[in-house]
C-alpha positions in Angstrom: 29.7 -72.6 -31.4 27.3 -74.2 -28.8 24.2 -74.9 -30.4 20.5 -74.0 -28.3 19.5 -77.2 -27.9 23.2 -78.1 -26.3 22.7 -75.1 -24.0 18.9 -76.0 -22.8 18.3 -79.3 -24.1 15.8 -78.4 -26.2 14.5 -77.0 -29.7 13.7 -73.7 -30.0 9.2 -73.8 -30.6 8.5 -72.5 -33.7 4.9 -70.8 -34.2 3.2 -68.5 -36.4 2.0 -65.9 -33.8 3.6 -64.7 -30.5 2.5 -67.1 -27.3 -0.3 -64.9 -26.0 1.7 -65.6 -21.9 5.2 -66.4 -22.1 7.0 -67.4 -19.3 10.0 -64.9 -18.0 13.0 -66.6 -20.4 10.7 -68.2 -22.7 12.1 -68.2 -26.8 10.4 -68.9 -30.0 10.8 -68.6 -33.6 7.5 -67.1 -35.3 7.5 -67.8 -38.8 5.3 -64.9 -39.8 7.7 -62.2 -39.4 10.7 -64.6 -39.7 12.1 -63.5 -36.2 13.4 -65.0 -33.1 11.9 -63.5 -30.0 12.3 -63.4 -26.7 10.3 -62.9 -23.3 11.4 -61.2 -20.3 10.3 -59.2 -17.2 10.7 -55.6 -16.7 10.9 -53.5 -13.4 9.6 -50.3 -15.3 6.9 -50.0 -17.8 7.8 -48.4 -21.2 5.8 -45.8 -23.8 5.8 -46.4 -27.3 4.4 -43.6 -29.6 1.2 -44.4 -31.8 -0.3 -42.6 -34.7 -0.9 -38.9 -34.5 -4.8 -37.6 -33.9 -6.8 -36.5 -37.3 -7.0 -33.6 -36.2 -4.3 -31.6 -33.8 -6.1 -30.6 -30.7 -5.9 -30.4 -26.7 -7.8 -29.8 -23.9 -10.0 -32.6 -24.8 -11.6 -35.4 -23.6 -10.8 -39.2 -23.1 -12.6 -42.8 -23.0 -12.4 -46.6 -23.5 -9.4 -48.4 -24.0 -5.8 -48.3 -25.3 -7.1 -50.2 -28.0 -10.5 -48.9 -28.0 -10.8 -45.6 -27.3 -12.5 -41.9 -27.8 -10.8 -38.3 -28.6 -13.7 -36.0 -27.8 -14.1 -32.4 -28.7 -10.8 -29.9 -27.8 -9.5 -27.0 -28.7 -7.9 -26.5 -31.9 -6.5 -23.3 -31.7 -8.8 -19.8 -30.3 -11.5 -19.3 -31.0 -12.4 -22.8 -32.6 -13.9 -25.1 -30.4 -13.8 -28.7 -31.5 -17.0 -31.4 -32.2 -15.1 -33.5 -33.6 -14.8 -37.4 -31.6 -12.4 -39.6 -33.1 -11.8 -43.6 -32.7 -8.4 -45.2 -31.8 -8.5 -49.2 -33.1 -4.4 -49.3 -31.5 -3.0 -48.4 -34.8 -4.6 -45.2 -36.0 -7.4 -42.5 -35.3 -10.8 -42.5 -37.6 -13.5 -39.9 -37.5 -16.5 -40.6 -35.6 -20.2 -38.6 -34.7 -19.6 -35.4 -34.0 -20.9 -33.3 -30.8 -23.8 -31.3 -30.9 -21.9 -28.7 -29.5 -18.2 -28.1 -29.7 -16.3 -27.4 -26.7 -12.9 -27.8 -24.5 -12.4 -28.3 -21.1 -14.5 -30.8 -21.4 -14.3 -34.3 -19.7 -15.6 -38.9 -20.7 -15.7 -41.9 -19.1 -17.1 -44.6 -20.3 -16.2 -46.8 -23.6 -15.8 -46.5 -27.4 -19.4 -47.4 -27.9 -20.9 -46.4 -24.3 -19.1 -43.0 -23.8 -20.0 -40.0 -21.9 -19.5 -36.6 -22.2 -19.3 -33.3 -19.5 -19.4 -29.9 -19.0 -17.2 -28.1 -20.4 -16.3 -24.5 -22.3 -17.9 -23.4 -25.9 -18.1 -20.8 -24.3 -19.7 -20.0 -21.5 -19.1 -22.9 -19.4 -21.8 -25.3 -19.6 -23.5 -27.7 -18.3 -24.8 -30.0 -20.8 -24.1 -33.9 -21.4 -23.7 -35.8 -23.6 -24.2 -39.8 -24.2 -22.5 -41.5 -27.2 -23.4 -44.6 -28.6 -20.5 -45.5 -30.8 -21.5 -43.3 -34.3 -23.9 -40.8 -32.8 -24.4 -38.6 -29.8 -28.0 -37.7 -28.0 -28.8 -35.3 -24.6 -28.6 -36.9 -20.9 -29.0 -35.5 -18.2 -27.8 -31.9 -17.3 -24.7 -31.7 -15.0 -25.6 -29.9 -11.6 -23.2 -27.2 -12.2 -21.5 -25.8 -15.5 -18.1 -26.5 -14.6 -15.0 -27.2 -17.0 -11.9 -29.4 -16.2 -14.4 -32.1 -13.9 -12.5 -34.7 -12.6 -14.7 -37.8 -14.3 -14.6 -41.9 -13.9 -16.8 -44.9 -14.6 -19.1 -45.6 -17.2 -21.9 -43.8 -18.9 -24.6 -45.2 -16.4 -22.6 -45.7 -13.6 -20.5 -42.3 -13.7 -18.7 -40.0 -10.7 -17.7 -36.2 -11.8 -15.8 -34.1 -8.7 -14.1 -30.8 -8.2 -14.1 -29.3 -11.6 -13.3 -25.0 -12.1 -15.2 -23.0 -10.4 -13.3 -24.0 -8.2 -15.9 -26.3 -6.2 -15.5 -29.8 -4.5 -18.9 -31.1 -4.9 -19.0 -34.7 -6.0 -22.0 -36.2 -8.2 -23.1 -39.7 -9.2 -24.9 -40.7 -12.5 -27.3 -43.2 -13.2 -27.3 -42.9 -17.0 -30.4 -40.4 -16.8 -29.7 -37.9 -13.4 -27.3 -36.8 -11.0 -27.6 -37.2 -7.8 -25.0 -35.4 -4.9 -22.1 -37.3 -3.4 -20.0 -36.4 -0.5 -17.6 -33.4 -1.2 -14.5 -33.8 -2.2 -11.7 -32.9 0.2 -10.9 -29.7 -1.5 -11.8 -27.3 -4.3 -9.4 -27.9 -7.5 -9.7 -28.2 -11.2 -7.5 -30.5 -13.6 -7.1 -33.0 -11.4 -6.1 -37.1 -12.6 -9.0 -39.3 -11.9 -9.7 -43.2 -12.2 -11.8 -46.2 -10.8 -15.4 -46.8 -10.8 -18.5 -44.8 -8.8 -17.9 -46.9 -6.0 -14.3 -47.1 -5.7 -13.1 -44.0 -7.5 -9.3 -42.1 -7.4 -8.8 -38.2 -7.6 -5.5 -36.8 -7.4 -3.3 -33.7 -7.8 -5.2 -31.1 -9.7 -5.0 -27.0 -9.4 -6.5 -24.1 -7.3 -6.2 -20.6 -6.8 -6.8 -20.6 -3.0 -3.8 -23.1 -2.8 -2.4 -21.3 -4.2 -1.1 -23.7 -6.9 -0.7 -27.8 -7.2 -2.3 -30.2 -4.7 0.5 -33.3 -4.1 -2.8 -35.4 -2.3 -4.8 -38.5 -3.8 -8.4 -39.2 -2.4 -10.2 -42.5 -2.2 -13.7 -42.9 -2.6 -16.4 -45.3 -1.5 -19.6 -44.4 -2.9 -20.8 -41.5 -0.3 -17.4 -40.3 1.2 -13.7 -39.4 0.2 -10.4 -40.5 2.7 -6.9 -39.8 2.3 -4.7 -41.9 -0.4 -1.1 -41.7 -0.7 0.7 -38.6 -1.3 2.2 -37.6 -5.0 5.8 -37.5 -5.6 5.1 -33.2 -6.5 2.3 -31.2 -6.9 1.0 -31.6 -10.6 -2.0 -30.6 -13.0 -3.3 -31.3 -15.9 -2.2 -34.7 -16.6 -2.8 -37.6 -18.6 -5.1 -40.7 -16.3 -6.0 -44.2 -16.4 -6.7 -47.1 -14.5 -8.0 -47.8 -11.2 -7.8 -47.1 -7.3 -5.6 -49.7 -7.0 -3.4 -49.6 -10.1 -3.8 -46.0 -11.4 -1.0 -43.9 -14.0 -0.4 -40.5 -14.2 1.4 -39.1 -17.3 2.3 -35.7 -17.4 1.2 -32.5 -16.5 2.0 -29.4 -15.4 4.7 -28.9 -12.1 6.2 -25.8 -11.4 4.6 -23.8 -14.4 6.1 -26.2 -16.7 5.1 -28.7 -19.0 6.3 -32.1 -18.0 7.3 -36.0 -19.3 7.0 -37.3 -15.7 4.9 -41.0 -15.0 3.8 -42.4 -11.9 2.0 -45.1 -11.1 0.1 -46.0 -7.9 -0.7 -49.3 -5.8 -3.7 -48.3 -3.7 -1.4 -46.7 -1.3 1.9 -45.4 -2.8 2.8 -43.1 -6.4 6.1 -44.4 -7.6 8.0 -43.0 -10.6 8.2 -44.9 -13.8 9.4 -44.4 -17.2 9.1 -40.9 -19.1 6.6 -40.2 -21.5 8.4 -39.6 -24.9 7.9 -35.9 -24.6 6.1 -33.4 -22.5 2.7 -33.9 -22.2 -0.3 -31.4 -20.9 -3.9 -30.6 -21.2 -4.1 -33.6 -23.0 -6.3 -37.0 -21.6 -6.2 -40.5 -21.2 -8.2 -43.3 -22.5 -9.8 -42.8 -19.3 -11.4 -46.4 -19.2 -7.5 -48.1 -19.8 -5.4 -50.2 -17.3 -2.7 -48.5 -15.6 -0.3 -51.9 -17.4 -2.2 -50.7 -20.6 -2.8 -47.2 -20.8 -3.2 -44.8 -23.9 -2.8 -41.0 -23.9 -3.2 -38.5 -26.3 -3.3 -34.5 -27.5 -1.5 -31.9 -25.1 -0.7 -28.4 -25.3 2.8 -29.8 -26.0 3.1 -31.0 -28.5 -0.7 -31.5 -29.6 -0.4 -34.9 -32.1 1.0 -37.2 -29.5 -0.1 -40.2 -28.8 1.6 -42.7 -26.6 1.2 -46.2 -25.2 1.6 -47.4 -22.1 2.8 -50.9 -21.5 3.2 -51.8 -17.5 5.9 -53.5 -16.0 5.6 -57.1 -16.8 6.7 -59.4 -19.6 7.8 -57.6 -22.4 8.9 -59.0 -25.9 12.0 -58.9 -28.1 13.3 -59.3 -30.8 16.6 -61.0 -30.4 19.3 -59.7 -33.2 23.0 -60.7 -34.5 25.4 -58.7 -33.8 
């Protein structure tokens, strides 16, 4: 049998963790877990499902990163509505400060130790936010309208919230103390998928009665006014976001008046199907603050424990096997 160094004219690299860029091709033996591994490209993306939340909830909130991020209050089954925040490190979920008041419906941005918090349900709807600092939340400033299901992106000083159920298309910018009114978005929906920054923020999809139904429209927007982005493959609601107005992911969500596995991801211009989601995912949230190549979802009305990472088309790495 041909030997690897007969084939390519050279020894396999041996090393003690995996090359943090391999090229497309690239092989190596790493001596801490005793495996040979390979590197290739992928045309698709792929999910792989991480640990289960604390505490089984949906209809929550999302921030930070795949590897960073926030689980903020929920719904944990009528009448309870949730406090609880919880910490993702990219291997499990850890209790941190709880809200001053519990609520669903409720959306973040931000990250793990800069979150923000909006609106929501506890019931009534409200209107109050909240600014977390990585152990403990505090007060900032009321949201113009108590709204649940806003569509929210940025950071906590830097923040856009849009749409929201009521059903309304106002848009609103934060400064990290007050809100201040943007240009409306192009249509009245709740449940929508959001991403990008204040300036250069993504709204898509999302729900209204006076459709009535599912919105299959994205929306770009600039800092004072919203134009058209590309269309969605379907109508959907209620999904799963990350990313940015150039690289964005939707996971999820509902179509049809059904719960769904579907993934897109979008370019700036065009929403292109990727891999499924490992199971149907809705009314659950992203780690709003991810990439779209590294995204993290989590919750859901079905089934409420998931959690699932996203990992973009790209280099990927096996672990090459005897057969």
């Amino acid at each position: 049998m041909s030997e690897y160094t007969e084939i390519k004219g050279t020894n396999i690299e041996v090393v003690t963790s995996d090359p943090s860029n391999p090229l497309d091709g690239q092989i190596w033996f790493n001596s801490t877990s005793n495996k040979i591994k390979l590197s290739k490209l992928t045309a698709t993306g792929s999910w792989a499902t991480g640990a289960a939340l604390g505490t089984t909830r949906n209809r929550s909130a999302g921030a930070g990163t795949q590897t960073a991020a926030l689980c903020m209050g929920g719904d944990t089954g009528p009448p309870t509505k949730s406090a609880l925040t919880e910490h993702y490190d990219g291997s499990s979920w850890t209790a941190g400060g709880n809200l001053s008041t519990g609520r669903n419906q409720t959306r973040g941005c931000g990250v793990q130790t800069a979150a923000l918090l909006v609106a929501g349900w506890s019931p009534p709807s409200t209107n109050a936010v909240e600014e977390y600092n990585g152990s403990s939340w505090t007060a900032g400033g009321d949201y113009p309208g108590s709204y649940r299901n806003v569509g929210m992106t940025g950071t906590q000083t830097a923040a856009l919230g849009f749409g929201g159920r009521g059903w309304v298309n106002t848009t609103f910018e934060y400064n990290g103390t007050s809100w201040a009114a943007g240009g409306n978005y192009p249509a009245p929906a709740d449940r929508l998928g959001s991403a990008g920054t204040q300036t250069a923020g993504l709204g898509w999809g999302g729900w209204s009665p006076s459709l009535p139904g599912r919105y299959d429209t994205s929306n770009h927007y600039d800092g004072s006014s919203w134009t058209s982005g590309g269309a969605l493959v379907a109508g959907f609601h209620a999904m799963g976001s990350a990313g940015t107005q150039t690289s964005a992911l939707s996971a999820g969500g509902s179509h049809a008046d059904s719960n769904n596995s579907n993934t897109y991801v979008y370019d700036g211009s065009t929403w292109t199907s990727d891999t499924s989601l490992p199971k149907d995912f809705t009314d659950g949230q992203g780690a709003q603050n991810s990439s779209s190549a590294a995204a993290l979802v989590f919750g859901g009305i079905s089934p409420g424990g998931l959690t699932a990472e996203f990992t973009g088309a790209g280099s990927v790495v096996e672990t090459i096997t005897s057969s």
